[in-house]
C-alpha positions in Angstrom: -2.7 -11.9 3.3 -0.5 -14.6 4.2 3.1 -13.7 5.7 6.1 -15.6 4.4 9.8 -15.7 4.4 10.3 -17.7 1.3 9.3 -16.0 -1.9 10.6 -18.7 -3.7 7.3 -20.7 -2.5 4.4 -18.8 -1.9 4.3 -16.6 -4.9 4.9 -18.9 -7.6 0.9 -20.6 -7.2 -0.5 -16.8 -7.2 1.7 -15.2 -9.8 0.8 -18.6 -12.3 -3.3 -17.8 -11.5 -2.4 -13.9 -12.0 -0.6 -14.5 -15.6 -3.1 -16.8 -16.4 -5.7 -14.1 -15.9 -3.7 -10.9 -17.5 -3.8 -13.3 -20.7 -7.8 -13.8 -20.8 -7.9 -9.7 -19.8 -5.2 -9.2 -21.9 -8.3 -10.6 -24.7 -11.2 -8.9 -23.2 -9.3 -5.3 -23.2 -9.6 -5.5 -27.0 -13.4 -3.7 -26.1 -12.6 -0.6 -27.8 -14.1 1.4 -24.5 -11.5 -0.6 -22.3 -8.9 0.5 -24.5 -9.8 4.0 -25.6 -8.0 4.9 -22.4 -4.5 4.3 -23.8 -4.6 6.4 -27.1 -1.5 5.0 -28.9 -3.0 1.3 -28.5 -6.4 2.4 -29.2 -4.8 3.6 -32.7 -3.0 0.5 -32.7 -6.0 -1.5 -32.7 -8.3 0.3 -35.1 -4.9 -0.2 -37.5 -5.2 -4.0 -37.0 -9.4 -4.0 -37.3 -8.8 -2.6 -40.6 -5.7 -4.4 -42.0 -7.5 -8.0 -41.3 -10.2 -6.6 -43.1 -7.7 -5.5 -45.3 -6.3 -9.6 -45.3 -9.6 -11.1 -45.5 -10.5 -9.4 -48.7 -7.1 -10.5 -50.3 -7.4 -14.0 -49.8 -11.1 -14.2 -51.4 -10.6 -11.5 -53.6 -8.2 -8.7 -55.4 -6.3 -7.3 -52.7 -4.5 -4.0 -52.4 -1.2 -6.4 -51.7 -0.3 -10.1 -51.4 -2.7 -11.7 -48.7 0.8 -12.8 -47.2 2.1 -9.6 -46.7 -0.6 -7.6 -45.3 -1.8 -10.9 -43.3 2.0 -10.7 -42.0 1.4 -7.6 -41.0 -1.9 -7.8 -39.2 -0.2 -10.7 -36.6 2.5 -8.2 -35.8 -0.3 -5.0 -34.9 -1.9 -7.5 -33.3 0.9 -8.6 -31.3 1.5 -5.7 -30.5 -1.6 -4.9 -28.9 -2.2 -7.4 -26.8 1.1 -7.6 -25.3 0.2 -3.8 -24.3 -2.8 -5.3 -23.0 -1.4 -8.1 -21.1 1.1 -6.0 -19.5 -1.2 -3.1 -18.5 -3.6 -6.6 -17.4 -1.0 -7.7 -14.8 -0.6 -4.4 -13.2 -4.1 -3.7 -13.0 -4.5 -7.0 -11.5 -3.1 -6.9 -8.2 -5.3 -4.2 -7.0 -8.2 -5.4 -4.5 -11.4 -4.4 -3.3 -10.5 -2.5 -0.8 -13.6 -2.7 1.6 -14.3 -6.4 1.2 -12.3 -7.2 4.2 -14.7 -4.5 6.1 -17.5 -6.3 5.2 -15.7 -10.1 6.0 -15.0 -8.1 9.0 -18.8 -7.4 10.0 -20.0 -10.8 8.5 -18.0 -13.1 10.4 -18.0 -11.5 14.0 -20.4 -13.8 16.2 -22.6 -12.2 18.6 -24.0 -14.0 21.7 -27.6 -12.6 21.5 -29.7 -12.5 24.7 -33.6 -12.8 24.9 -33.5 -11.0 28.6 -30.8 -8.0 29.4 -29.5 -11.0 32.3 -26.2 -12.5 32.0 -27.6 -15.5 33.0 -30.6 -15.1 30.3 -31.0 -17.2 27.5 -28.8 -16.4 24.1 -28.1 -17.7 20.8 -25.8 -17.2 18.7 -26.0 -15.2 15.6 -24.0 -13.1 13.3 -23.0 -9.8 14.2 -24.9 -8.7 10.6 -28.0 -10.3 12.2 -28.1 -8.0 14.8 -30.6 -5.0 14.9 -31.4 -1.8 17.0 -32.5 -2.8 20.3 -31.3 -6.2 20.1 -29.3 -7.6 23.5 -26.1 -9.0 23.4 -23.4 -10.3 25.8 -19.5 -9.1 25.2 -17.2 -11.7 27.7 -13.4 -11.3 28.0 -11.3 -12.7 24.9 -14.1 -11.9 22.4 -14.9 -8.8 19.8 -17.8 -6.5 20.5 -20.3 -7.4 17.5 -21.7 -4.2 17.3 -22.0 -0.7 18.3 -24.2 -0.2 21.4 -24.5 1.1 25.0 -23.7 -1.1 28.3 -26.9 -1.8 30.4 -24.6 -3.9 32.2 -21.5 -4.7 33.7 -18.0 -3.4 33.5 -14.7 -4.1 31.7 -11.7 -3.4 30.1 -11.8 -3.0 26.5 -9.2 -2.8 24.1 -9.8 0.1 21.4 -6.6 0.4 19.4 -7.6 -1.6 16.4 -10.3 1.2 15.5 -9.7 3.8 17.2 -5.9 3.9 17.4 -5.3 4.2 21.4 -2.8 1.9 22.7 -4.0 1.9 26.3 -7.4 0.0 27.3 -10.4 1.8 28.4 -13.1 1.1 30.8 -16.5 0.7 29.6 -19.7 0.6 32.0 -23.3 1.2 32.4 -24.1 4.9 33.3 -22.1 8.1 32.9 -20.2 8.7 30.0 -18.0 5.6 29.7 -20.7 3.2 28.4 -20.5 3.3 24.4 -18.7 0.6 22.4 -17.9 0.2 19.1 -18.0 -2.7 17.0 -14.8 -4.1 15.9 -13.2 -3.5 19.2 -12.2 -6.5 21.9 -13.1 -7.2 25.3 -9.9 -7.4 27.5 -11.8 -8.6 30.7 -15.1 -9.1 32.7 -18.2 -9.0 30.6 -20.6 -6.4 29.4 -24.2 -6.9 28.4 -24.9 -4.4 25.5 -27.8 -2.7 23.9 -27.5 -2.5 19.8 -27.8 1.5 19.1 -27.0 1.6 15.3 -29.3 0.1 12.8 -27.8 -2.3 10.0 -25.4 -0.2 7.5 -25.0 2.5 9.9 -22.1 0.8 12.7 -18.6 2.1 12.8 -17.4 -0.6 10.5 -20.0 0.5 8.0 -18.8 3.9 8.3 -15.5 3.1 7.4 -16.2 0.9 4.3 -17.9 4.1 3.2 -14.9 6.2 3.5 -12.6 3.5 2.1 -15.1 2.9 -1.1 -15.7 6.6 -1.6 -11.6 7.2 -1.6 -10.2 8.6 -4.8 -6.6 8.1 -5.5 -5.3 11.1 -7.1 -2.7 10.8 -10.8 0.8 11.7 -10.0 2.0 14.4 -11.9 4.3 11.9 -14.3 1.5 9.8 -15.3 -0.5 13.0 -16.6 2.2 14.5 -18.1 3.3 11.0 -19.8 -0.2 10.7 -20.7 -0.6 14.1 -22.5 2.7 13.3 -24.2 2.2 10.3 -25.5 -1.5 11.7 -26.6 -0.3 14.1 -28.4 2.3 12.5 -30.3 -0.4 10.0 -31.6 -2.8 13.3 -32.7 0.6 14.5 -34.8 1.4 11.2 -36.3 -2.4 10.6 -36.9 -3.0 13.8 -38.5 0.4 13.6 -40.9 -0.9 10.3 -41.7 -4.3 11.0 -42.8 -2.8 13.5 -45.4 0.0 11.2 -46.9 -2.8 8.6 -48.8 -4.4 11.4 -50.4 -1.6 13.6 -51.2 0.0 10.2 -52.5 -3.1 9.5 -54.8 -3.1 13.4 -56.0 0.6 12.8 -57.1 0.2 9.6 -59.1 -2.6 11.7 -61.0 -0.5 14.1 -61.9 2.6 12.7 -63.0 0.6 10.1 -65.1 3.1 6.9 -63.1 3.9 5.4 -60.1 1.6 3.4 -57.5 -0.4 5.3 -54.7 0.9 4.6 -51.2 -1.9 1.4 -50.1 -3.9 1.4 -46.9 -2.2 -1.2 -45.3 1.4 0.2 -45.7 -0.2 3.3 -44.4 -1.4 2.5 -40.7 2.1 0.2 -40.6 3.6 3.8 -40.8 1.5 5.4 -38.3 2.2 2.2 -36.1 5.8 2.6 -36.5 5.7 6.4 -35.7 3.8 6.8 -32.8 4.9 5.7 -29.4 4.6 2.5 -29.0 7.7 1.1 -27.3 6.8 3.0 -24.3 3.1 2.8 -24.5 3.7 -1.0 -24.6 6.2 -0.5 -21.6 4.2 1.9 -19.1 2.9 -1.4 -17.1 5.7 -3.6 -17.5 7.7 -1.0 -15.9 5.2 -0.9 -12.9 5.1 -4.5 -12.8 8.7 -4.5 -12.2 8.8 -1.4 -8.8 6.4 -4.3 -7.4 8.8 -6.9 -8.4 11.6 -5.3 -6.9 9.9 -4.5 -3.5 8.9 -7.8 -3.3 12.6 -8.4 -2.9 12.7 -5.8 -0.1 9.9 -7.9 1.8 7.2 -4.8 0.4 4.2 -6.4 -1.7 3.1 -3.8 -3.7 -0.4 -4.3 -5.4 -0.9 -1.9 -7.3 2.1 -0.3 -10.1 1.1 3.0 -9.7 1.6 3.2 -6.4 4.8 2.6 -6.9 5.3 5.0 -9.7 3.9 7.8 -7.0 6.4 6.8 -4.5 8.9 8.2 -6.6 6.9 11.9 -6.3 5.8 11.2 -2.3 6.8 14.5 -0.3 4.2 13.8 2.8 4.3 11.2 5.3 1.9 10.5 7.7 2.4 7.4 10.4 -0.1 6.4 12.4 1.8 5.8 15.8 0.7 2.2 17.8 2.8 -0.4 15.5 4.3 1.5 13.1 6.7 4.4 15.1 6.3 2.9 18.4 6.2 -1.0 19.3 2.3 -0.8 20.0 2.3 -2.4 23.5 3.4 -0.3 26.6 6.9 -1.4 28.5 8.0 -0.9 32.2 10.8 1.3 31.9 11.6 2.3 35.1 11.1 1.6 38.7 10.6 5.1 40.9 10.5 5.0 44.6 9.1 6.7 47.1 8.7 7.6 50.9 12.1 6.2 51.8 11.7 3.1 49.9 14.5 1.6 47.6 14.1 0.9 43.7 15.0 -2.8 44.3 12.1 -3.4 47.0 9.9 -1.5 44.5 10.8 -3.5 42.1 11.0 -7.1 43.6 7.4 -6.0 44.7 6.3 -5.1 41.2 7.8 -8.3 40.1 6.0 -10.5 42.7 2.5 -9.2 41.8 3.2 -9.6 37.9 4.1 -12.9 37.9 -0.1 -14.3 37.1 -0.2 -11.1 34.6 0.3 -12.2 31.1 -0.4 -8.5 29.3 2.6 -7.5 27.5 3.1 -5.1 30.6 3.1 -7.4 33.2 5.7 -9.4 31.1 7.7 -6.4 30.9 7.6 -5.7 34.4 9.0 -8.8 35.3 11.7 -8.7 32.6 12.4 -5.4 33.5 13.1 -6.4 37.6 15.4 -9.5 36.3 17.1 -7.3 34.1 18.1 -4.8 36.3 18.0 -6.5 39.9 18.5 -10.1 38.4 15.6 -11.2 40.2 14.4 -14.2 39.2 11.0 -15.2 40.5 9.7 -18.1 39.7 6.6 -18.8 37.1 3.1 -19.2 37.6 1.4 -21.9 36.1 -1.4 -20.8 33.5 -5.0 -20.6 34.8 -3.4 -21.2 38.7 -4.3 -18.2 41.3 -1.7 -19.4 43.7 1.6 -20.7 43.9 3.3 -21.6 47.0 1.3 -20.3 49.2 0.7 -17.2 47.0 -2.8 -16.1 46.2 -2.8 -13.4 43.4 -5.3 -10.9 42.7 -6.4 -10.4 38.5 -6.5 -7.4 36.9 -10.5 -6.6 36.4 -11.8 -3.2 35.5 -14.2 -2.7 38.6 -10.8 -3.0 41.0 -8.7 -1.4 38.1 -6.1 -3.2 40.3 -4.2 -6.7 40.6 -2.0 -8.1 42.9 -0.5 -10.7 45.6 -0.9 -12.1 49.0 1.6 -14.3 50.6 3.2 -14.8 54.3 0.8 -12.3 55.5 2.2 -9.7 52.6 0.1 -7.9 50.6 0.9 -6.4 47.3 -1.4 -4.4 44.8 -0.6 -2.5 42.2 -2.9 -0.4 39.6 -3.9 3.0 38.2 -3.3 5.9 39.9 -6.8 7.1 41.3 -7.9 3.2 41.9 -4.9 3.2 44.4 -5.1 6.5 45.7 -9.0 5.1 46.8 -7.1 2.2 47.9 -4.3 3.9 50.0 -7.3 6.1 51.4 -9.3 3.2 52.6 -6.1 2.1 54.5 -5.9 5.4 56.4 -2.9 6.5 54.3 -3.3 9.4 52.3 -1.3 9.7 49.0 1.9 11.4 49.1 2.9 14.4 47.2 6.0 13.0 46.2 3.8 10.2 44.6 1.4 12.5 42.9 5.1 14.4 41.5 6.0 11.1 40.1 3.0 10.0 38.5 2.9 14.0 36.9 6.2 13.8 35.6 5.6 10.6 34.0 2.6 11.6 32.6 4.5 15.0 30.9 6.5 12.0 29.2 3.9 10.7 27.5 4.2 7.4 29.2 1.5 5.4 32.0 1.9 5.2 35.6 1.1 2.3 38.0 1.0 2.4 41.7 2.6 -0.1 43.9 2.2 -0.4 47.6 2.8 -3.2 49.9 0.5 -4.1 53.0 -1.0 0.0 52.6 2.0 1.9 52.4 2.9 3.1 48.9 6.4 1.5 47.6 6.3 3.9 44.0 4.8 4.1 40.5 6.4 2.4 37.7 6.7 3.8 34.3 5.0 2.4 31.2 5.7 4.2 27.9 5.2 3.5 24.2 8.2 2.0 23.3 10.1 4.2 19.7 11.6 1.3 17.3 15.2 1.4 17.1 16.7 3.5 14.2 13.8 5.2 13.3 14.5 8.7 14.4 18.2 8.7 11.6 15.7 6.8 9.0 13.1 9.7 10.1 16.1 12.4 9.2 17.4 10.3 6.0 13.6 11.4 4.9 14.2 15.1 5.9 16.8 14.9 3.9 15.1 13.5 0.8 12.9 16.9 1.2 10.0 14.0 2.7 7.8 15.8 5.5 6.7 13.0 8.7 3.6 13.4 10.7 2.2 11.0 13.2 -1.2 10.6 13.6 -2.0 8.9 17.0 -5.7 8.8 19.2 -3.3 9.9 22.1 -3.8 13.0 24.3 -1.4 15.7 23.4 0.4 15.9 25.9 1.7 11.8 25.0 1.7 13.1 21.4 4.2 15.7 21.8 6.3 13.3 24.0 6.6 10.2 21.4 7.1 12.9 18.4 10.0 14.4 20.1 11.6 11.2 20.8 10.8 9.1 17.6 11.7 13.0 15.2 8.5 13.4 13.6 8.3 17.0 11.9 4.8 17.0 13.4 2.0 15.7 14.9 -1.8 15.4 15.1 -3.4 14.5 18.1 -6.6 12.8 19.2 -7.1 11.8 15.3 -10.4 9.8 14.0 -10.5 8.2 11.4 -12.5 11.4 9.4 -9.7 13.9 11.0 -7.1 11.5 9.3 -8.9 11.6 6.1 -9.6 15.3 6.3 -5.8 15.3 6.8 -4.9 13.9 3.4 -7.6 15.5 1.0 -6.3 18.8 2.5 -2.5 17.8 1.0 -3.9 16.3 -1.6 -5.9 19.7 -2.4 -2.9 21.4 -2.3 -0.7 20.0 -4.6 0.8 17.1 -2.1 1.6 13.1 -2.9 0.9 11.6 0.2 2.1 8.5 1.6 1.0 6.3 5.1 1.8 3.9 7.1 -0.8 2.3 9.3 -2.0 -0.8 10.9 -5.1 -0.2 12.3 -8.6 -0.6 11.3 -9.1 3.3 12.1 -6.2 3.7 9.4 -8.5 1.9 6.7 -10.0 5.3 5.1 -6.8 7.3 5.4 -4.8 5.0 3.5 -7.9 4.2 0.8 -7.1 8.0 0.2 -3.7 7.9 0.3 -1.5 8.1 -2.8 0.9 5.7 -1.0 -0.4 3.3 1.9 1.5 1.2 3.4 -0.3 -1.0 5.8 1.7 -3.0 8.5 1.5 -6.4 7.9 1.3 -6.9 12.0 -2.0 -4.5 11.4 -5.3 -5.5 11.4 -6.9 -7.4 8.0 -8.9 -3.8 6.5 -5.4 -1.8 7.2 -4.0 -4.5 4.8 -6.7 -4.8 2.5 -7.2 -0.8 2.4 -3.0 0.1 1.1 -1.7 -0.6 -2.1 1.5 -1.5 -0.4 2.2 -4.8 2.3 5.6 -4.3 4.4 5.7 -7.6 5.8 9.1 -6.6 8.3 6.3 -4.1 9.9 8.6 -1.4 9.8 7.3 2.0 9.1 11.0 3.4 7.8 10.6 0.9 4.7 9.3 3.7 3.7 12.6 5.0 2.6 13.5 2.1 0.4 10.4 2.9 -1.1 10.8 5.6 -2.4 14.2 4.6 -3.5 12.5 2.6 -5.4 9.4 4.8 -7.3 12.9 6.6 -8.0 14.1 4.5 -9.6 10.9 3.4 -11.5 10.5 7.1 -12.7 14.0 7.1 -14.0 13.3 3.6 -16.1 10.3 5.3 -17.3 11.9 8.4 -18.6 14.7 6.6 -19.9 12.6 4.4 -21.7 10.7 7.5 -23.1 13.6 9.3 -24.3 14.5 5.7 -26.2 10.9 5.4 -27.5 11.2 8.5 -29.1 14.3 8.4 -30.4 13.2 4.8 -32.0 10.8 6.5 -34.0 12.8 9.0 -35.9 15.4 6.4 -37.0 12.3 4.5 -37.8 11.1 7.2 -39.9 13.8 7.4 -42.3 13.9 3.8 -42.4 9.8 3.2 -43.5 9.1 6.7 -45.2 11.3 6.0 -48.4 10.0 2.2 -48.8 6.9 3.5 -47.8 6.5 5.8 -50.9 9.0 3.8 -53.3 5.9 2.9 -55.4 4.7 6.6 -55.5 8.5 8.5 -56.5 10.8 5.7 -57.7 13.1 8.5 -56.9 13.0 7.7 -53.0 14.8 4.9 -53.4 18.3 6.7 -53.6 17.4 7.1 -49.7 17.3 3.6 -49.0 21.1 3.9 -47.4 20.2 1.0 -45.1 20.3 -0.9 -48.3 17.1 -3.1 -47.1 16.2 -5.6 -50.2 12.6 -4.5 -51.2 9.9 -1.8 -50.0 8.0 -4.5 -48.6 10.8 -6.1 -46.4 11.4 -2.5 -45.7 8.1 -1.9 -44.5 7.8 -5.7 -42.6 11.2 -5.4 -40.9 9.9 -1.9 -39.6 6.4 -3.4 -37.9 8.2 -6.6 -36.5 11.0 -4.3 -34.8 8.7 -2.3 -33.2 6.7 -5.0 -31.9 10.1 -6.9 -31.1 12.1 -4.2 -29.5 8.5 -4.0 -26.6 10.2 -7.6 -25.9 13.6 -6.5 -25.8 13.3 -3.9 -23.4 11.8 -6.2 -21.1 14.9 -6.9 -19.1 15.5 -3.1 -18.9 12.3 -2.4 -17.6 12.5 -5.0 -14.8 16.0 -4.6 -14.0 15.4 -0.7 -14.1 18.0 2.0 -13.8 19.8 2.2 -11.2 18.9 5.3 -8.6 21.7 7.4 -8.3 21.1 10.9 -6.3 22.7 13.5 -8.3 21.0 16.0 -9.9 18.3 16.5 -12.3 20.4 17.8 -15.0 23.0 15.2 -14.9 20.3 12.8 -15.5 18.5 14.3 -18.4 22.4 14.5 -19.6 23.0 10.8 -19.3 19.4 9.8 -20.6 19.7 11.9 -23.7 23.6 10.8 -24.3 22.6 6.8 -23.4 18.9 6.2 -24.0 18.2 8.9 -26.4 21.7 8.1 -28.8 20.8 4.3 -28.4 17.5 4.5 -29.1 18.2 6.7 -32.7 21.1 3.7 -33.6 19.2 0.5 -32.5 16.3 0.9 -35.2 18.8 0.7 -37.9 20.6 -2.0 -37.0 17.8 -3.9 -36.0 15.7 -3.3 -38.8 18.6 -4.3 -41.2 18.9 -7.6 -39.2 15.6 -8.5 -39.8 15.4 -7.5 -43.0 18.1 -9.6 -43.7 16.4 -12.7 -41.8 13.1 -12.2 -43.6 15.3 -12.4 -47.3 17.0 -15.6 -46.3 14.1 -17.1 -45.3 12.7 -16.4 -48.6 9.9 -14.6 -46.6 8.9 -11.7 -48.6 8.4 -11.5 -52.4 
């Protein structure tokens, strides 16, 4: 998905190709089986099948009614429907396959594939999909590992994070218990030549397009409960219905006078009577949470997630990119044996200057910034500089550094310059081994330095916490939101980053399955879960999720796998998010309690035009004064077709969240929404009635 700043171009092209399709689905949901999932439209439609029947057979033949009026009619029920349709179209149609991205994923990677297990053999090249068990392949620095396999050969660094959710590199090599790699993940540098151990369908990434397809996302407790309402209204309406044409046929019998109550004005009853304002609305109020995250740089893709948000009372954030920064930082320079801070760090400086990781970088920022030493740059691809010859990191040395004016400067991991300190006849100090403990406890990575043998110090690297994000992490206490961080760190890191960034807990050493084991185990009891992740390891989890929210500085199946884009990358978006699915459940209630109060003032509006013909008598109820019992009956189907429209600008503008209590809120729906909605039928329907008599269109 494409990043922009500008929502005034880039959605414009895709919201045009969306509309246009919501209008042909908003058609093609017509099927009866596509709609028999929303029981008041499904009722609607079945009332419009019948009265263009109805229509048909009064314009060739004797009609119950004037083929004008029921034909008028039949537009309206139809309108009706697929305005229902096209809105429930739109929402549905921002949701994605979730595992094509997976699969683009697997496709696309290009494998360099070797006809001898030499680096120097032969190779072609060949799509990772092309690959098979037993086939040889050669991984060089810069490029992704095609497949999963064992090293026969070589050594490097290997950068894992994307799938398995570690923010430090690993070393991978032939032998021991260091030589698996997984497909999906990137060599950092050096080269490995690797055997293919998985056969087709069966790698990592095939693993994890199975999780994502096999993910369920659960109802929120609002839809069902909407849902069963709404159901059960119809069945009432329905039933009352059915017994009003025979009951009005039985009474014409008996009194010997009178008309029975016709088919057509019938179903335009049950239409008017069952809930179709907010049927009509459900989507449109959806399409308008998505609208309004847009605004707050969060492209939502599917409504419902947003209508969950509003229920969300677990968070789980994967850690690399979402609570911390996701590349380690030099924090601080600690000396040792005598040695200053400022000589430890002028040193580290010197011998990151050819190092462009994001840690090297940060070592040399972090010497300027607090020695204002200013070394000078090295010129890309150059291994000297003024007489300085510098050493690349590589994962046999696990070490990089400097020589100049007979100096020599290396610094690494610990035990590679322990060995190295060794081999000089200097044995590493306890103070040293204190250090690099201590740092360790913090959760953060220690490097040696040491200048011509003698060691200088360690400095620190550490996850870096975003800024803010332990108050946003207590503004979601305080919405009664629980936060857990998921991370592929040892515990010991875990614990550190938790108790700095104010997570109310966290899971260690998570795969991908422990993740998703995570979720169904909420989800089992009762929980709405919501997460934030970036990775490709955080595909499944947030497939499962009720709310995902993939980082949009995350990798493509993170993105493809949430319902929810934040393109700031900022894991406390969360917070306005749920603001928001607030706020969308509040329009939706308010909207209810409107739609039902519509259709008692519509009942005493249609019921005595209704049955006019049948007891003559009825008509000293008409205190609306409407002109005739078919206006009456017209006015009644084009409001509530027409007051779907109205409410439009409600539903997108949506009430405003307030946090006060539940009680005040049902208190201000029913005075505001459920008052208004008894009044506006009347005076609508009297102003279209009206219309429709000067006009001169009905009899």
């Amino acid at each position: 998905m494409d990043t922009y700043t500008n929502k005034s171009e880039k959605p414009k092209p895709a919201r045009s190709a969306l509309y246009r399709r919501a209008v042909l689905d908003a058609f093609r949901k017509l099927n009866p089986v596509s709609l028999s999932k929303n029981p008041v439209m499904f009722i609607v439609e079945i009332g419009s099948a019948v009265t263009t029947g109805l229509t048909l057979q009064a314009l060739v033949g004797q009609g119950e009614a004037p083929a004008g009026f029921i034909g008028a009619i039949t537009v309206w029920l139809w309108f009706t429907v697929l305005f229902a349709n096209f809105s429930e179209a739109l929402a549905e149609g921002r949701g994605k396959a979730q595992a094509e991205t997976l699969r683009r994923a697997r496709r696309d990677t290009p494998a360099r594939k070797l006809k001898h297990p030499q680096r120097d053999a032969p190779s072609e090249q060949v799509p990772s999909t092309a690959l098979r068990r037993d086939d040889v392949y050669l991984a060089q620095a810069g490029e992704i590992v095609p497949a999963d396999g064992e090293v026969i050969a070589g050594i490097a660094s290997v950068d894992e994070s994307a799938v398995t959710g570690e923010s430090a590199p690993v070393i991978r090599e032939a032998g021991g218990d260091r030589s698996a790699v997984t497909g999906g993940t990137r060599i950092l540098s050096d080269w490995l030549i690797v055997r293919v151990t998985a056969h087709p369908g069966e790698g990592f990434l095939d693993r994890m397009i199975g999780m994502v397809e096999g993910a369920q996302r659960q109802k929120t407790p609002n839809e069902i409960a909407l849902q069963i309402l709404l159901a059960a209204f119809t069945i009432i309406f329905l039933g009352v219905c059915l017994t009003l044409l025979p009951f009005s046929i039985y009474s014409v019998r008996a009194a010997g006078a009178g008309k029975p109550l016709t088919l057509t004005v019938l179903i335009a009853l049950l239409v008017c009577l069952i809930p179709t304002t907010i049927g009509g609305l459900v989507s449109a109020i959806g399409i308008a949470g998505m609208d309004r995250l847009i605004r707050r740089n969060v492209i939502a893709l599917s409504g419902r997630a947003v209508e969950a948000a509003g229920d969300v009372d677990v968070l789980l954030l994967d850690k690399t990119g979402t609570i911390t920064l996701g590349n380690r930082q030099a924090v601080a320079f600690i000396p040792v044996n005598g040695s200053s801070e400022a000589l430890l760090a002028q040193a580290a400086q010197v011998s990151s200057l050819a190092d462009e990781t994001p840690e090297g970088r940060s070592i040399v920022a972090l010497a300027k910034e607090k020695y204002d030493l200013r070394a000078p740059s090295v010129s890309a691809g150059g291994n000297t500089y003024d007489g300085m010859t510098f050493f690349p990191f590589t994962a046999q040395t696990r070490m990089s550094g400097v020589n100049f004016n007979g100096t020599e400067i290396r610094k690494g991991a610990p035990d590679a310059m322990f060995d190295y300190l060794r081999q000089h006849g200097q044995p590493p100090p306890a103070a040293l081994q204190t250090i690099i403990e201590e740092i360790a406890k913090h959760g953060g990575t220690p490097l040696v330095v040491t200048r011509n043998g003698e060691p200088l110090g360690a400095i620190h690297l550490k996850d870096i916490v975003k800024g803010g994000i332990r108050e946003r992490f207590a503004q979601l206490r305080k919405m009664g939101i629980k936060t857990v961080m998921l991370t592929g760190d040892n515990p010991l890191t875990a614990m550190a980053i938790a108790a700095e960034a104010g997570v109310d807990d966290f899971v260690a050493q998570a795969t991908p399955e422990t993740k998703l084991q995570l979720i169904r185990e909420y989800q089992a009891g009762g929980r709405l879960i919501a997460m934030t992740g970036d990775g490709t390891n955080d595909a499944p989890a947030l497939a499962q999720a009720d709310v995902a929210v993939a980082m949009n500085t995350g990798t493509q199946p993170a993105r493809e796998a949430a319902n929810m884009i934040d393109l700031d990358s900022n894991p406390t978006k969360l917070i306005d998010i749920v603001e928001i699915g607030k706020q969308l459940l509040m329009t939706r209630g308010a909207l209810t309690t409107f739609s039902l109060a519509n259709d008692v003032a519509k009942y005493f509006a249609i019921i005595p035009a209704a049955f006019a013909s049948t007891y003559p008598a009825l008509q000293a109820l008409n205190f609306m004064a409407l002109a005739t019992p078919t206006s009456a009956v017209l006015s009644a189907v084009i409001f509530n077709a027409l007051i779907i429209v109205v409410l439009i600008p409600l539903a997108l503008r949506g009430v405003p969240y307030r946090a006060v209590s539940a009680a005040q809120l049902l208190r201000d729906n029913l005075l505001l929404y459920g008052v208004g909605g008894v009044i506006a039928p009347f005076i609508g329907i009297k102003l279209i009635d009206l219309t429709l008599v000067f006009f001169r269109l009905v009899p």
